[in-house]
C-alpha positions in Angstrom: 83.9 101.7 73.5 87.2 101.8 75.3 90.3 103.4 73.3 92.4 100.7 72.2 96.4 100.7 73.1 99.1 101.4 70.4 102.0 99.4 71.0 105.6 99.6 69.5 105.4 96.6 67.5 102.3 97.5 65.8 103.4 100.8 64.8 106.5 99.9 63.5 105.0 97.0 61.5 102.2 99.8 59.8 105.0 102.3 59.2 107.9 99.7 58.0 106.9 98.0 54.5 109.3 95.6 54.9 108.2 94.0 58.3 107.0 90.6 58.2 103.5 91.9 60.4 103.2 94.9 57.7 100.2 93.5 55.8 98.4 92.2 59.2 98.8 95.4 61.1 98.2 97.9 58.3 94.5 95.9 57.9 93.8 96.1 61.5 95.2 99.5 62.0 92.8 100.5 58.6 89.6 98.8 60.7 90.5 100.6 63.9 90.4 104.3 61.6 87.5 103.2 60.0 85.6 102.2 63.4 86.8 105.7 64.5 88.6 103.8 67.7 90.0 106.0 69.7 93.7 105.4 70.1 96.2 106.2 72.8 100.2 105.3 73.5 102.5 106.4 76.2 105.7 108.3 76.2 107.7 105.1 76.4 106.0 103.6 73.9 107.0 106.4 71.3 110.5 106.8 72.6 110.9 103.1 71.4 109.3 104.2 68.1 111.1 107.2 67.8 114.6 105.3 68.3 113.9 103.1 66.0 112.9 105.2 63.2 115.4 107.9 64.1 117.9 106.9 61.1 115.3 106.8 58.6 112.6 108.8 56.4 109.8 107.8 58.9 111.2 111.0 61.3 108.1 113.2 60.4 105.5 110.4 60.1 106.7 110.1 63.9 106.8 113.5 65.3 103.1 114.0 63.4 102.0 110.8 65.2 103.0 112.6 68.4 101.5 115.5 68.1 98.2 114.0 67.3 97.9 111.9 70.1 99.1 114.4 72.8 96.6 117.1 71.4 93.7 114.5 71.5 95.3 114.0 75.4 95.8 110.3 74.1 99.5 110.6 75.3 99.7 108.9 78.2 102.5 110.3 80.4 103.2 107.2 83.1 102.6 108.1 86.9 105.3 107.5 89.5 102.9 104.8 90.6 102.8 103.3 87.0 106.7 103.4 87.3 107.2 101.6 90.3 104.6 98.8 90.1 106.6 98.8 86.0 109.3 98.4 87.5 108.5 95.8 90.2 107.3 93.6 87.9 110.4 94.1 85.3 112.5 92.9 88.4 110.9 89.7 88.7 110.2 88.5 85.2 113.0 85.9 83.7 115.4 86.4 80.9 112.3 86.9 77.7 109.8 88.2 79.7 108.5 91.4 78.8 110.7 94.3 79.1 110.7 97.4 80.9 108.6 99.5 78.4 106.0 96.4 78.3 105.5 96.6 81.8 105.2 100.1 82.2 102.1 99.5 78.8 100.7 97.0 80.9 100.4 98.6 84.7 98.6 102.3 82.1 96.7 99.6 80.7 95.5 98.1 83.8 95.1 101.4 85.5 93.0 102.9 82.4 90.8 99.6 82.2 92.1 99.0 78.3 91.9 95.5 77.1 92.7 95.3 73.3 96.3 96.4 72.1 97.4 97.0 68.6 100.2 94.7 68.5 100.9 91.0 67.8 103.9 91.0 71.1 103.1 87.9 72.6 103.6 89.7 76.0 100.6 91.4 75.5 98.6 88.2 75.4 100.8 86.5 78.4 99.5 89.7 80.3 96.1 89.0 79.6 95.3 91.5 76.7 93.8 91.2 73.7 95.5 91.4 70.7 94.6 93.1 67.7 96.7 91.4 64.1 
């Protein structure tokens, strides 16, 4: 079975209480341990994540995270390749098309053969991905 993707917005919404996806991506993040699903995330993907937890308590829940996943080699560091087709793409999408760090997820995807994504960003789905909550 082919690892899944963890995205910004599902991280966020396991790790913030108060998000309105918290329930829905805290049961699907729960099914993906207990199917022992291989995860994996990028660098971008948890520079996002580490910016927006930066002023909070969530710090070391973070910097665990990240050690986990780059000693299981799940942290995907983007090629020069993945960077320019990212950033192709970013040029011509339309003011609420999927940003930068979206498009980099997507080409790592692609390259890596990964369909689902733990995250509900609509993006995602546009981009032909499967969504997880």
């Amino acid at each position: 079975m082919k690892p899944v993707f963890l995205d910004t917005v599902g991280i966020l919404a396991t790790l913030n209480t108060s998000d309105q996806w918290h329930d829905e991506a805290l049961e699907a993040y729960q099914l993906l341990l207990k199917d022992q699903r291989d995860c994996l995330s990028t660098t971008f993907v948890f520079t996002e994540i580490g910016n927006a937890t930066s002023r909070t308590t969530l710090r070391p829940v973070v910097s665990a995270m990240i050690d986990e996943l780059t000693a299981k080699g799940r942290m995907i560091e983007p090629t020069s390749d993945d960077w320019r087709e990212a950033c192709l793409a970013y040029s011509q999408g339309y003011p609420g098309a999927a940003g930068l760090v979206d498009c980099i997820s997507f080409q790592v995807m692609r390259r890596l053969g990964l369909k689902e994504v733990f995250s509900n960003d609509q993006h995602f789905a546009a981009a032909g991905f499967t969504l997880l909550f």
